[in-house]
PDBQT receptor file of N, H, CA, C and O in Angstrom, charges set to zero:
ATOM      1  N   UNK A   1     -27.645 -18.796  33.765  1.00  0.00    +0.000 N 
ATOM      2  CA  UNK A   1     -28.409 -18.512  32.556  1.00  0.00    +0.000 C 
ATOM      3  C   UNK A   1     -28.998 -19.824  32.032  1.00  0.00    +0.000 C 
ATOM      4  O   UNK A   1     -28.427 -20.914  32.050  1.00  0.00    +0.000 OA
ATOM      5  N   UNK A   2     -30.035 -19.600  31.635  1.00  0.00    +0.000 N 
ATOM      6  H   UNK A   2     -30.499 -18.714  31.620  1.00  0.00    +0.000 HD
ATOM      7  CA  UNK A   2     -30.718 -20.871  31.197  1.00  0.00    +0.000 C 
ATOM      8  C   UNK A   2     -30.367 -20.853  29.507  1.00  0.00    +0.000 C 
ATOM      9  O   UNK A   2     -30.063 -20.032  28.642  1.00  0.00    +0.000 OA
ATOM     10  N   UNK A   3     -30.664 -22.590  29.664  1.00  0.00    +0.000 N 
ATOM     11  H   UNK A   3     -30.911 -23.258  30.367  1.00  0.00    +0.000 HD
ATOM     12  CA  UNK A   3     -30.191 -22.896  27.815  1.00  0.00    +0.000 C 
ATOM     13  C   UNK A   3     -31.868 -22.684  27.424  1.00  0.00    +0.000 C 
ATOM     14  O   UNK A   3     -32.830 -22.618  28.189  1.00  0.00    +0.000 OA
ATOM     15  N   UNK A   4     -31.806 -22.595  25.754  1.00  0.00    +0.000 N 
ATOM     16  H   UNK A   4     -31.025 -22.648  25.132  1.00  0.00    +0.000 HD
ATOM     17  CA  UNK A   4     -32.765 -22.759  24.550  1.00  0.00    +0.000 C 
ATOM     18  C   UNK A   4     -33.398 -23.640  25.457  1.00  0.00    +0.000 C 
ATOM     19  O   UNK A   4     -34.298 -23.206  26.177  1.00  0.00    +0.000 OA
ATOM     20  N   UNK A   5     -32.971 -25.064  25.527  1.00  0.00    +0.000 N 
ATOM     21  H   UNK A   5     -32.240 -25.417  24.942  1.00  0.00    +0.000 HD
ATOM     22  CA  UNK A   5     -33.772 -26.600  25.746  1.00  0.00    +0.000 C 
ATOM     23  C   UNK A   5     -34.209 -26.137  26.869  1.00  0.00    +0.000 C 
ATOM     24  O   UNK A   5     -35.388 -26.489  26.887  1.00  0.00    +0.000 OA
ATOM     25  N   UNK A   6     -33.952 -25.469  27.977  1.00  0.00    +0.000 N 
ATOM     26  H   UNK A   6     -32.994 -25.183  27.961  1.00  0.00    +0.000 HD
ATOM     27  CA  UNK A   6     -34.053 -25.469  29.263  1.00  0.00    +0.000 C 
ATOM     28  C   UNK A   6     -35.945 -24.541  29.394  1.00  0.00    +0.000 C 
ATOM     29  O   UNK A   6     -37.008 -24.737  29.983  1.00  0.00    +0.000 OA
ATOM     30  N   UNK A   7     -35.281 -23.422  28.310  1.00  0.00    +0.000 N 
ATOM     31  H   UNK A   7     -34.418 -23.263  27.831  1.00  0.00    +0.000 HD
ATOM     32  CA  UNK A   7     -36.548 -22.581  28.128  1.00  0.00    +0.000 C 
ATOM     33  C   UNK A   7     -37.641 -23.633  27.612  1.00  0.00    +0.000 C 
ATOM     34  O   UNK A   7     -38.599 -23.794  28.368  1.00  0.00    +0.000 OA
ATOM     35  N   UNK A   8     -37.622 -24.314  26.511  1.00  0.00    +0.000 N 
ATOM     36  H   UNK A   8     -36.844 -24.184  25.897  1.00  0.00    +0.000 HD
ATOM     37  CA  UNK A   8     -38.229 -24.946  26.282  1.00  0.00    +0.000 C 
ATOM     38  C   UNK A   8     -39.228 -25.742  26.953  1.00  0.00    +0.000 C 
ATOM     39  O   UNK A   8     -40.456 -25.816  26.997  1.00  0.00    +0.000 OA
ATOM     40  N   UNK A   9     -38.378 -26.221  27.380  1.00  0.00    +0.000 N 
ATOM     41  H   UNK A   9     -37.381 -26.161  27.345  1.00  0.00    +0.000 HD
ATOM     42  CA  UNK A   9     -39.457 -27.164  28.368  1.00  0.00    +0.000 C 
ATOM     43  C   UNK A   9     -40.093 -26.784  29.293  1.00  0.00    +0.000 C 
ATOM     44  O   UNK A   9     -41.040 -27.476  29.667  1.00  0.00    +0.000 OA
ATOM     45  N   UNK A  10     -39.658 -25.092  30.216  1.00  0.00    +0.000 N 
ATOM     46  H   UNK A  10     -38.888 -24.530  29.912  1.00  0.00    +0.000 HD
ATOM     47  CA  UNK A  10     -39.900 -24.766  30.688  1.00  0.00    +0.000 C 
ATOM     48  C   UNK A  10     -41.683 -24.681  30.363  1.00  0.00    +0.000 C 
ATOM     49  O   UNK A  10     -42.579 -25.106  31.092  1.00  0.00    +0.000 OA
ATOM     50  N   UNK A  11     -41.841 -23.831  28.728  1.00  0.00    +0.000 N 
ATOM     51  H   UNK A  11     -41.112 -23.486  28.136  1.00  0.00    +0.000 HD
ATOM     52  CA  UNK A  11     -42.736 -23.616  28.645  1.00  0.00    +0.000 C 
ATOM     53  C   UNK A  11     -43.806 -24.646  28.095  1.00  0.00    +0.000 C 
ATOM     54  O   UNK A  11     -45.000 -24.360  28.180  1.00  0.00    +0.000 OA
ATOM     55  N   UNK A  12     -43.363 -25.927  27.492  1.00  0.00    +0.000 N 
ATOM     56  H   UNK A  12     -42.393 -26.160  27.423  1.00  0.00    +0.000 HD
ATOM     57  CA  UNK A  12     -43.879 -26.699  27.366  1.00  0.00    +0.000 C 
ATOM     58  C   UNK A  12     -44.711 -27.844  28.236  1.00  0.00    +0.000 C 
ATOM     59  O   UNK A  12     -45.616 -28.639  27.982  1.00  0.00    +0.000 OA
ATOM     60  N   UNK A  13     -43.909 -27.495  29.411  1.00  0.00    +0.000 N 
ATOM     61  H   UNK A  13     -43.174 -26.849  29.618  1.00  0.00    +0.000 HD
ATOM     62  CA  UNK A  13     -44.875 -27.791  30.914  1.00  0.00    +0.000 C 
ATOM     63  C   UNK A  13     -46.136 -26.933  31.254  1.00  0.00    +0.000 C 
ATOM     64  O   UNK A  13     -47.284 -27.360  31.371  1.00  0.00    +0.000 OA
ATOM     65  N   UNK A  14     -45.645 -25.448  31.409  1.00  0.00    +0.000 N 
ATOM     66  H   UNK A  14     -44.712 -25.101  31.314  1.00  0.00    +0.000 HD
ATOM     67  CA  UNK A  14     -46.613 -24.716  31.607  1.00  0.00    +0.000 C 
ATOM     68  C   UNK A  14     -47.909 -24.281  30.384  1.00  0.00    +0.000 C 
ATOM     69  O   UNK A  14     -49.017 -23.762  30.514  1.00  0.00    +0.000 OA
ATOM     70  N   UNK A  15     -47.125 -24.786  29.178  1.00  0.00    +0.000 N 
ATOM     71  H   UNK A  15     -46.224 -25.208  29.072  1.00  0.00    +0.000 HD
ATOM     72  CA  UNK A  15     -48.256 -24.439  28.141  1.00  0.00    +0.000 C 
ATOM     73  C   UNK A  15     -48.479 -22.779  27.903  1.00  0.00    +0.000 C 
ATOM     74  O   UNK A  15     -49.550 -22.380  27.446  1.00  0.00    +0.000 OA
ATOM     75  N   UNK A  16     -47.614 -22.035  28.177  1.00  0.00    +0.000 N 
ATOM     76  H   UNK A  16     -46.744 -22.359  28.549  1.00  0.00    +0.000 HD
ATOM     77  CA  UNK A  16     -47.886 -20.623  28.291  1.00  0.00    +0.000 C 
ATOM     78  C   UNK A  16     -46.503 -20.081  27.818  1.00  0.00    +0.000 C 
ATOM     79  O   UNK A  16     -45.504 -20.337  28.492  1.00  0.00    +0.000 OA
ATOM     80  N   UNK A  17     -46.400 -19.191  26.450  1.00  0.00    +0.000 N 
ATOM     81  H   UNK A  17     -47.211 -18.983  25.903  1.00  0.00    +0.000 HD
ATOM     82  CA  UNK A  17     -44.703 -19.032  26.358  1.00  0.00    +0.000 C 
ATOM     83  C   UNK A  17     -45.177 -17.357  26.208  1.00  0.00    +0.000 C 
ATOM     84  O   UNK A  17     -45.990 -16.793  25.477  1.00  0.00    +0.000 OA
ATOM     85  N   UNK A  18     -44.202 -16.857  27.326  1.00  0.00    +0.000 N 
ATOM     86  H   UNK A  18     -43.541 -17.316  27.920  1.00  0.00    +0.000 HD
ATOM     87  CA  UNK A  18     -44.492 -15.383  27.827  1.00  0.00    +0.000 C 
ATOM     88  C   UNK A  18     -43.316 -14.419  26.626  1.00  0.00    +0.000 C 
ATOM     89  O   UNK A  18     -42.501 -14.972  25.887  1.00  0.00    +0.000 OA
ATOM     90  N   UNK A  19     -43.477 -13.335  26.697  1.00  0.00    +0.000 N 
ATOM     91  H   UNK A  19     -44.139 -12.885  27.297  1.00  0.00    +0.000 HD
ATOM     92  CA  UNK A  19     -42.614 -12.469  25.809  1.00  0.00    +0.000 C 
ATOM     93  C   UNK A  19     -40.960 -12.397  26.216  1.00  0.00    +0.000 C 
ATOM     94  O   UNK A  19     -39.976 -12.182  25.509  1.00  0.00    +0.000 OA
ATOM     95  N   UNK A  20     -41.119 -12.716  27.909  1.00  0.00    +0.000 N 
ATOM     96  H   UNK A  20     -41.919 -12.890  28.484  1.00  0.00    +0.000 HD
ATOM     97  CA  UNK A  20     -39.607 -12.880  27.881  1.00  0.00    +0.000 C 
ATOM     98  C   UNK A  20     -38.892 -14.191  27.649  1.00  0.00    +0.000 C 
ATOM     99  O   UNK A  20     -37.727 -14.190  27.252  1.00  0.00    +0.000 OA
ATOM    100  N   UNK A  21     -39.433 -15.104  27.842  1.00  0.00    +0.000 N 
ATOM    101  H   UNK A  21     -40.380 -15.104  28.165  1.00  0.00    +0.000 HD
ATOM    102  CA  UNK A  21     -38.933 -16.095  27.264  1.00  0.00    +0.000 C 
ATOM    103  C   UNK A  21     -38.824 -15.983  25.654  1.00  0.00    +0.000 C 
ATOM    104  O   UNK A  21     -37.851 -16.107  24.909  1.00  0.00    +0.000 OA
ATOM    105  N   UNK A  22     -39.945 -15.752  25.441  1.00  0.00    +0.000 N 
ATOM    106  H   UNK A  22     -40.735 -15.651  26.046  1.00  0.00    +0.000 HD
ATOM    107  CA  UNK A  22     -39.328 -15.444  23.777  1.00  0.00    +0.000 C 
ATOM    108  C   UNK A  22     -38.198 -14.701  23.526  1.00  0.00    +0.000 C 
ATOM    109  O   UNK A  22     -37.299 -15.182  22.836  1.00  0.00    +0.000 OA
ATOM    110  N   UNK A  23     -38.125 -13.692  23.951  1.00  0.00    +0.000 N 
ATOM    111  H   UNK A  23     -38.855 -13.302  24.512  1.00  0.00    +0.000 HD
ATOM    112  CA  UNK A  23     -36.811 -12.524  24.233  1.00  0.00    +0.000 C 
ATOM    113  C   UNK A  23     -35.687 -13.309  24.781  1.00  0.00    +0.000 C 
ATOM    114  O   UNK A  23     -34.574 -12.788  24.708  1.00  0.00    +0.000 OA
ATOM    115  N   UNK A  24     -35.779 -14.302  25.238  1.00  0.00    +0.000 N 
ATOM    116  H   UNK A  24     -36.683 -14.725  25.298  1.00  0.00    +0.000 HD
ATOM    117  CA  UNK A  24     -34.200 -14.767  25.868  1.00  0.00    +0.000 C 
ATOM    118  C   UNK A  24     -33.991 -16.085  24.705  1.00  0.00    +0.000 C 
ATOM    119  O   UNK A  24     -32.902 -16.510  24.318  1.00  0.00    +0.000 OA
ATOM    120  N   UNK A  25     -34.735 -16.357  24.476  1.00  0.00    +0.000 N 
ATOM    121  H   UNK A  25     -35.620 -16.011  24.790  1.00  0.00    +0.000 HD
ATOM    122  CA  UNK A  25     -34.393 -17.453  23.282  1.00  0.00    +0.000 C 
ATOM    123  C   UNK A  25     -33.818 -17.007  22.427  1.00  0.00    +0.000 C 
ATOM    124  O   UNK A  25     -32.774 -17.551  22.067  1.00  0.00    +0.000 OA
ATOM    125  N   UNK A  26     -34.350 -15.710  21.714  1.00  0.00    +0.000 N 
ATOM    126  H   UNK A  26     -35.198 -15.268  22.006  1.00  0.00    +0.000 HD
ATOM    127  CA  UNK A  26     -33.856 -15.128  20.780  1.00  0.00    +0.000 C 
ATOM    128  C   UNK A  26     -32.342 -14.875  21.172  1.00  0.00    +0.000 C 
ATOM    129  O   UNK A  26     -31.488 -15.638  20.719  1.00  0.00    +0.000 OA
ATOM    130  N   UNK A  27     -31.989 -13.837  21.990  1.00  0.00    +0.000 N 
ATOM    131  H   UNK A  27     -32.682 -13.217  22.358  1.00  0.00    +0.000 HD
ATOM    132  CA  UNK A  27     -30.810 -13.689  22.480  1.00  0.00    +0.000 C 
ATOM    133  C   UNK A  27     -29.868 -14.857  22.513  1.00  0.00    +0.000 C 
ATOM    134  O   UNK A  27     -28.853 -14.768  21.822  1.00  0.00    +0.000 OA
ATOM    135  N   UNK A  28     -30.104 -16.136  23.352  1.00  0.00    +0.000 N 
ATOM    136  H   UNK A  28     -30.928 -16.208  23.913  1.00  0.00    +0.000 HD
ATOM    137  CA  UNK A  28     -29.039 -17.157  22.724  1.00  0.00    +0.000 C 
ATOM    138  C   UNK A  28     -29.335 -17.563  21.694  1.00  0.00    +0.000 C 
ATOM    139  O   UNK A  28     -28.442 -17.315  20.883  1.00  0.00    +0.000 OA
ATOM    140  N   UNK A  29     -30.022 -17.999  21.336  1.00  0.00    +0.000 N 
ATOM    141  H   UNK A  29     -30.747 -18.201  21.995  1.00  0.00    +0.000 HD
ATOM    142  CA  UNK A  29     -30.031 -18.189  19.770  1.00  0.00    +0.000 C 
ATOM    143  C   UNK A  29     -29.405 -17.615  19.085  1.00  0.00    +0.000 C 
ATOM    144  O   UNK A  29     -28.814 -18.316  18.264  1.00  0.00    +0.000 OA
ATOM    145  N   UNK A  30     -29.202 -16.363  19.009  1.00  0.00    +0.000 N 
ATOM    146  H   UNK A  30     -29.682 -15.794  19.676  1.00  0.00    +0.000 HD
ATOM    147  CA  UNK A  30     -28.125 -15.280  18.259  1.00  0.00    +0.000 C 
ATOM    148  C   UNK A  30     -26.729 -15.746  18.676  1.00  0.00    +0.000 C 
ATOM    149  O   UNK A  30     -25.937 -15.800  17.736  1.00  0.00    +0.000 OA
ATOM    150  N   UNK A  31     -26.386 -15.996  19.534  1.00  0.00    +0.000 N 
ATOM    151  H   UNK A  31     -27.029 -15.952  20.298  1.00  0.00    +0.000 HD
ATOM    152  CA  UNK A  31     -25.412 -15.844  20.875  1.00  0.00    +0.000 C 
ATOM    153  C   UNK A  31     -24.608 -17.617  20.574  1.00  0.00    +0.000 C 
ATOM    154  O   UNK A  31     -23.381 -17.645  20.480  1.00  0.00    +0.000 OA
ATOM    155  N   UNK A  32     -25.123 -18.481  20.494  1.00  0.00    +0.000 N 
ATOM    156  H   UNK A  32     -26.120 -18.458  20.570  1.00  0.00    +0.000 HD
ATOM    157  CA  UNK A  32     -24.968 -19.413  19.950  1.00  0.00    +0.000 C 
ATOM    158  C   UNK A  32     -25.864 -20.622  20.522  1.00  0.00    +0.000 C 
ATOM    159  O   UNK A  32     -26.237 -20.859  21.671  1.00  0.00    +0.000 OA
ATOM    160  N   UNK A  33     -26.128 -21.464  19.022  1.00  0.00    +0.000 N 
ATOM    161  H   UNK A  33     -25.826 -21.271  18.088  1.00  0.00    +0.000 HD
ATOM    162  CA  UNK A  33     -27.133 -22.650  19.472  1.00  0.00    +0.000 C 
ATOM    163  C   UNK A  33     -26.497 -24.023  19.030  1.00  0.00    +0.000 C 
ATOM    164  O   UNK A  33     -25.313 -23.965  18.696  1.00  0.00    +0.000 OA
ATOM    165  N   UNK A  34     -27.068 -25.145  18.987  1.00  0.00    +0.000 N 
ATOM    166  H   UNK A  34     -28.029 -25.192  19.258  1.00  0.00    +0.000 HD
ATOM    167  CA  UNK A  34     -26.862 -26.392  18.189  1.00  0.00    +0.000 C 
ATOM    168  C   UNK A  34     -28.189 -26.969  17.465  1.00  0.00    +0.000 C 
ATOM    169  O   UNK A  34     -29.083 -26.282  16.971  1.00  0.00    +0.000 OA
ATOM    170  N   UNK A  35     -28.121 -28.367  17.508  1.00  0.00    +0.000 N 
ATOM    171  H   UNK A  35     -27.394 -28.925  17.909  1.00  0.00    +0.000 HD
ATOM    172  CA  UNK A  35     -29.235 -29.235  16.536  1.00  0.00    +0.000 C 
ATOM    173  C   UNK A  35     -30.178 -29.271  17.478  1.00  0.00    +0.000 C 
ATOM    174  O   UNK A  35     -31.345 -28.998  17.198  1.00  0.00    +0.000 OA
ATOM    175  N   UNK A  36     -29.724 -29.674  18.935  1.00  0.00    +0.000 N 
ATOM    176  H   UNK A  36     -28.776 -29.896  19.162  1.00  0.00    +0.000 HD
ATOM    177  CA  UNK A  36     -30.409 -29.577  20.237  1.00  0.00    +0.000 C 
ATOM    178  C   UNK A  36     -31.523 -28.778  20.771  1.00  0.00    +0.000 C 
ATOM    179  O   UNK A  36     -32.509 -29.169  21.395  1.00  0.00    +0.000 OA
ATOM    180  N   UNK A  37     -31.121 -27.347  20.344  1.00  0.00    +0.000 N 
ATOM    181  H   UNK A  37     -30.320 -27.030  19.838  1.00  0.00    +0.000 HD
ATOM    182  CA  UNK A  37     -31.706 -26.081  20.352  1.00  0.00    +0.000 C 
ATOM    183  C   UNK A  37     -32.654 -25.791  19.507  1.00  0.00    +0.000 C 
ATOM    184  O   UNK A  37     -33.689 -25.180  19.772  1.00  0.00    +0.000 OA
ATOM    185  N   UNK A  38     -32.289 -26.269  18.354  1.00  0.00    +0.000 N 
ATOM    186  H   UNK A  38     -31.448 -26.766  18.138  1.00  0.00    +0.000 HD
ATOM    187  CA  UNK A  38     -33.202 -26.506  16.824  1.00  0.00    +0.000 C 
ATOM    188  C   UNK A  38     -34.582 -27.071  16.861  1.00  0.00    +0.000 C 
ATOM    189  O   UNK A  38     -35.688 -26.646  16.526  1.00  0.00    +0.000 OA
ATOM    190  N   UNK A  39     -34.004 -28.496  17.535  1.00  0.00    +0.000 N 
ATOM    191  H   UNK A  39     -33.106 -28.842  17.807  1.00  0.00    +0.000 HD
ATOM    192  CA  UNK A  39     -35.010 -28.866  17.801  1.00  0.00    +0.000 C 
ATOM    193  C   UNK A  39     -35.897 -29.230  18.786  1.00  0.00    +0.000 C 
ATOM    194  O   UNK A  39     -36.918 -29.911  18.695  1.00  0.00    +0.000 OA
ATOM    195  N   UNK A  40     -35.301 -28.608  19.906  1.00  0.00    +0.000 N 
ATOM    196  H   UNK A  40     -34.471 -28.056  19.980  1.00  0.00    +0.000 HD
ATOM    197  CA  UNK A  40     -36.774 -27.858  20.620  1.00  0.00    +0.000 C 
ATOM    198  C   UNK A  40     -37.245 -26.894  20.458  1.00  0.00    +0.000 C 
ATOM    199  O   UNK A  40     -38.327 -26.625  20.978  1.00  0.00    +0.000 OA
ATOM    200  N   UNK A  41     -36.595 -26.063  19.690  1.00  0.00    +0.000 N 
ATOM    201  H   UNK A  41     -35.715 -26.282  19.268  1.00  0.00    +0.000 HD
ATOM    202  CA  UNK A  41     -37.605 -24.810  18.972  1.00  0.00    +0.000 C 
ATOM    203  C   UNK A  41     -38.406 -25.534  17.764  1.00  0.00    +0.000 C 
ATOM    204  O   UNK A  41     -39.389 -24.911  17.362  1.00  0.00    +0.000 OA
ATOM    205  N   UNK A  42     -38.138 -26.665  17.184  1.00  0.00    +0.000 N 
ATOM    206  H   UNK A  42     -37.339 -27.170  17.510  1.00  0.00    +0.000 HD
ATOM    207  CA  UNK A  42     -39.264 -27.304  16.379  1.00  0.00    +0.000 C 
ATOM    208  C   UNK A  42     -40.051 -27.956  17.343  1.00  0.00    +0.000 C 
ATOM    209  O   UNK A  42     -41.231 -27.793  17.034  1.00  0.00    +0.000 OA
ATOM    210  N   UNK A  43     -39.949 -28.553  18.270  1.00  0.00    +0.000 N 
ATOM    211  H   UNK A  43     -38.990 -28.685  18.522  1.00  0.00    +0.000 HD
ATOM    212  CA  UNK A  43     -40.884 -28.866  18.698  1.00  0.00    +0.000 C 
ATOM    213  C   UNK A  43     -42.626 -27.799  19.626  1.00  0.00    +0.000 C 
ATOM    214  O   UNK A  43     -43.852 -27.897  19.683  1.00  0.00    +0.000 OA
ATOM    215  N   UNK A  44     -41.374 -26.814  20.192  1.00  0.00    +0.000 N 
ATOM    216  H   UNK A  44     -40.378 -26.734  20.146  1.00  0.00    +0.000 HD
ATOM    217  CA  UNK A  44     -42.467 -25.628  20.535  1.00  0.00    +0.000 C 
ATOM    218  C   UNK A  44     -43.058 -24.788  19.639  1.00  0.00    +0.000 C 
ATOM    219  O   UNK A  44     -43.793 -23.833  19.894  1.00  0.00    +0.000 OA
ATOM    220  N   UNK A  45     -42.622 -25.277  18.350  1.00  0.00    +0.000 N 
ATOM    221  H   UNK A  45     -42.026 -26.053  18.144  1.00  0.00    +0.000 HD
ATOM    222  CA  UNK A  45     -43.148 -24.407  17.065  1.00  0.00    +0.000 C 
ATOM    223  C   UNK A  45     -44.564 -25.517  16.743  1.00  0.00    +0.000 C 
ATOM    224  O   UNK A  45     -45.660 -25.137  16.331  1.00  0.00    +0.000 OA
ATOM    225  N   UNK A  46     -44.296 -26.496  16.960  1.00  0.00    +0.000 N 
ATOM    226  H   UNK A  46     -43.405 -26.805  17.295  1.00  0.00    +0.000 HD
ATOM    227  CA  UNK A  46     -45.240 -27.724  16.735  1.00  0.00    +0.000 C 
ATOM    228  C   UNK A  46     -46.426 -27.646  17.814  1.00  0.00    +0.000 C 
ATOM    229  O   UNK A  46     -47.587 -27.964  17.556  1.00  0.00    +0.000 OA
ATOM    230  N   UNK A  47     -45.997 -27.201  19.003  1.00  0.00    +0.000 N 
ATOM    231  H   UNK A  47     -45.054 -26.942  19.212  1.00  0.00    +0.000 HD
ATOM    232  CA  UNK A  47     -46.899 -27.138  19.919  1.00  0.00    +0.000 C 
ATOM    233  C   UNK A  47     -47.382 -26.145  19.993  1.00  0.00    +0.000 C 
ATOM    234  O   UNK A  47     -48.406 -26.111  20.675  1.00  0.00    +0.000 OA
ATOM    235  N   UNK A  48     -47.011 -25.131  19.487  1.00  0.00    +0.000 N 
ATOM    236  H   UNK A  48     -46.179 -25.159  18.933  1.00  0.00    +0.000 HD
ATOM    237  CA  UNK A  48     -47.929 -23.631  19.559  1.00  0.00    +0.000 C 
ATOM    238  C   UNK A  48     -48.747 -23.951  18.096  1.00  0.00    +0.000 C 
ATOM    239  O   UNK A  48     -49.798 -23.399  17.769  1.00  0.00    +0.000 OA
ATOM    240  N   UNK A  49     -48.190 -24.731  17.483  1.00  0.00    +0.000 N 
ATOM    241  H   UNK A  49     -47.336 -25.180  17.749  1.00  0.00    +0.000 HD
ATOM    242  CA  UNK A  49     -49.474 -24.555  16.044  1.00  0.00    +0.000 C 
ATOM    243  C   UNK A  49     -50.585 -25.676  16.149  1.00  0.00    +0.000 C 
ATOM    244  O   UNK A  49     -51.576 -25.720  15.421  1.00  0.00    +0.000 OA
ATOM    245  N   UNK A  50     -50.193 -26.858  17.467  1.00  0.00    +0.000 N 
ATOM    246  H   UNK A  50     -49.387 -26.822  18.059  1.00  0.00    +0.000 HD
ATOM    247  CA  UNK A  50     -50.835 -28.003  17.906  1.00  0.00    +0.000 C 
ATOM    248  C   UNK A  50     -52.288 -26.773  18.957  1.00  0.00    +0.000 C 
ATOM    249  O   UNK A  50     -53.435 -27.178  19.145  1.00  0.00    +0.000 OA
ATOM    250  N   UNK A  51     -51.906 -25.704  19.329  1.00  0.00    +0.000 N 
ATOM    251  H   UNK A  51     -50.974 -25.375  19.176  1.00  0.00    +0.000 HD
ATOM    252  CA  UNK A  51     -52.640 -25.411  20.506  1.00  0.00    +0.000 C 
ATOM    253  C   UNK A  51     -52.321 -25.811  21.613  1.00  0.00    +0.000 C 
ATOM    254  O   UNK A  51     -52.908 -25.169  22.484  1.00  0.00    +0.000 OA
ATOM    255  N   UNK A  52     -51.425 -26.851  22.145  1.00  0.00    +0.000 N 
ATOM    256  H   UNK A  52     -50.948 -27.372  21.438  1.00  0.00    +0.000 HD
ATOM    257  CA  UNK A  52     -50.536 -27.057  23.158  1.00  0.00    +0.000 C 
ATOM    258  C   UNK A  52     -49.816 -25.974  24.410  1.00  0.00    +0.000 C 
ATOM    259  O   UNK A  52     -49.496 -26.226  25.572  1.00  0.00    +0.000 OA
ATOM    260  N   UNK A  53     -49.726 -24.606  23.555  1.00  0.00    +0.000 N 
ATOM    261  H   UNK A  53     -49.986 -24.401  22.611  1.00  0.00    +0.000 HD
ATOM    262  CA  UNK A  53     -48.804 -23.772  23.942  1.00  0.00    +0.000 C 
ATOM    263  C   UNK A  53     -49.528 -22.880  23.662  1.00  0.00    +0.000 C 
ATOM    264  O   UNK A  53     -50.062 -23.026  22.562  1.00  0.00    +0.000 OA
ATOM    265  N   UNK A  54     -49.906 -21.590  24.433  1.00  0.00    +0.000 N 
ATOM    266  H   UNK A  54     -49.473 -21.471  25.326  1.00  0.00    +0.000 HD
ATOM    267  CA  UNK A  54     -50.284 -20.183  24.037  1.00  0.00    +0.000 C 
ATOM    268  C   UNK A  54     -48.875 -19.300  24.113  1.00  0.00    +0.000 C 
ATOM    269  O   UNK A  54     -47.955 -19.612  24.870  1.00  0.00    +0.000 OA
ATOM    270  N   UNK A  55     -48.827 -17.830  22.967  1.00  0.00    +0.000 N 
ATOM    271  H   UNK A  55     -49.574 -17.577  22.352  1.00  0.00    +0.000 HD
ATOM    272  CA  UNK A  55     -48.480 -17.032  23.059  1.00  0.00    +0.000 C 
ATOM    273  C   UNK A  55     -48.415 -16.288  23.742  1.00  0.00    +0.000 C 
ATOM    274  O   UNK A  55     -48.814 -16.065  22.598  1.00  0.00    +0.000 OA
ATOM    275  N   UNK A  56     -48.296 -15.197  24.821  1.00  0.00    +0.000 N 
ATOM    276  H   UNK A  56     -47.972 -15.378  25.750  1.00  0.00    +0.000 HD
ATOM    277  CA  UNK A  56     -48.412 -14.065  25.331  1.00  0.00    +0.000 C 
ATOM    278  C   UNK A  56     -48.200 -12.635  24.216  1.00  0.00    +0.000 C 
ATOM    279  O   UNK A  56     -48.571 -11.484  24.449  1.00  0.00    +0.000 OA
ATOM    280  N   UNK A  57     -47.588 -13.074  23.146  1.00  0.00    +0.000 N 
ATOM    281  H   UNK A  57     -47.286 -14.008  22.957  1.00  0.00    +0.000 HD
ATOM    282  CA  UNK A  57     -47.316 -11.739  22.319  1.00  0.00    +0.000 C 
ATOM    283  C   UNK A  57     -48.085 -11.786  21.739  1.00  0.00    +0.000 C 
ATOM    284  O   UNK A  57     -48.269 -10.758  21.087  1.00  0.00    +0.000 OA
ATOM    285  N   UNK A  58     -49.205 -13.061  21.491  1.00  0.00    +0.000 N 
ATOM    286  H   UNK A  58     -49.056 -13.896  22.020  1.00  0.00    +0.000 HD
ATOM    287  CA  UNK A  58     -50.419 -13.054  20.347  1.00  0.00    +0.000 C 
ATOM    288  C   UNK A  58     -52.046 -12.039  21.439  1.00  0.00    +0.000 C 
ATOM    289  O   UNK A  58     -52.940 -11.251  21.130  1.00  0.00    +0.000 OA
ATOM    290  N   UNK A  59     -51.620 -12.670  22.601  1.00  0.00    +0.000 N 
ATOM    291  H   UNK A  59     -50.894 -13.310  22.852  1.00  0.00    +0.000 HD
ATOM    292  CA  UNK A  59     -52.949 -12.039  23.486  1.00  0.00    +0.000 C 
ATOM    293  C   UNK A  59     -52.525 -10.800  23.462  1.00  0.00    +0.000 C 
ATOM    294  O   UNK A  59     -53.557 -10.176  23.707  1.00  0.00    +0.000 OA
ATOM    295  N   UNK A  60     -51.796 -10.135  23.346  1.00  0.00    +0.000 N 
ATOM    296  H   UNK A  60     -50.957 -10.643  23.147  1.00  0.00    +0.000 HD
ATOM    297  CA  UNK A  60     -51.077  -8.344  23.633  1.00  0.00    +0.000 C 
ATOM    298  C   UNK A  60     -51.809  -7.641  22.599  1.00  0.00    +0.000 C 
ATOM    299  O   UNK A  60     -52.781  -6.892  22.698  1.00  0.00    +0.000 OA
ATOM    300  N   UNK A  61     -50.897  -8.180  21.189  1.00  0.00    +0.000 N 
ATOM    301  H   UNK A  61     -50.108  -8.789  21.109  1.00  0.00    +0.000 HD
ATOM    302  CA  UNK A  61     -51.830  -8.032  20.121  1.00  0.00    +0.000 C 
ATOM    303  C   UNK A  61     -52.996  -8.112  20.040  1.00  0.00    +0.000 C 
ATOM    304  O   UNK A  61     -53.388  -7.254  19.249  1.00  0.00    +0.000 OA
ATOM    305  N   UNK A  62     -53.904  -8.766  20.490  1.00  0.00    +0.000 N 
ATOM    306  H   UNK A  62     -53.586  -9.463  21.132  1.00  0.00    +0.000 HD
ATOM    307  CA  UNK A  62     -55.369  -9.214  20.263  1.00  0.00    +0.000 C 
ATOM    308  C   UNK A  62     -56.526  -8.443  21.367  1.00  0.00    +0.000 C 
ATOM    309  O   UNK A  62     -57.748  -8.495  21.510  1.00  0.00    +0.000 OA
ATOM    310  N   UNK A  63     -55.268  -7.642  22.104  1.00  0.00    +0.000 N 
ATOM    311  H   UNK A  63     -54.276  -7.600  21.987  1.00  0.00    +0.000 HD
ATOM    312  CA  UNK A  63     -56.694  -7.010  23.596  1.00  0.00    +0.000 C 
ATOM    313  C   UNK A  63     -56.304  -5.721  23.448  1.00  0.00    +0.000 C 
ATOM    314  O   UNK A  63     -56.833  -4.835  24.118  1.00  0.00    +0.000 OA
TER     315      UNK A  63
């Protein structure tokens, strides 16, 4: 199973954060996180509002 950070970066390479990754973040995140986790979800929060990162749940919505 992959960590928060792991997802993270995953998508921060590819620039593309798909619905299941969102869906599995959430899940550990619930499940349990740290400061670590925190803040790479601040940072991919930074990069999706930078344009860095696209949504997949925003294009679903939008077509």
């Amino acid at each position: 199973m992959s960590t928060i950070c792991e997802i993270v970066q995953e998508v921060l390479q590819s620039g593309y954060l798909t619905v299941e990754a969102e869906e599995q973040m959430r899940r550990l995140f619930v499940l349990q996180h740290d400061l670590e986790d925190i803040e790479a979800l601040t940072r991919l929060q930074q990069a999706t509002m930078d344009g860095r990162v696209k949504r997949q749940s925003r294009e679903l919505v939008h077509s």
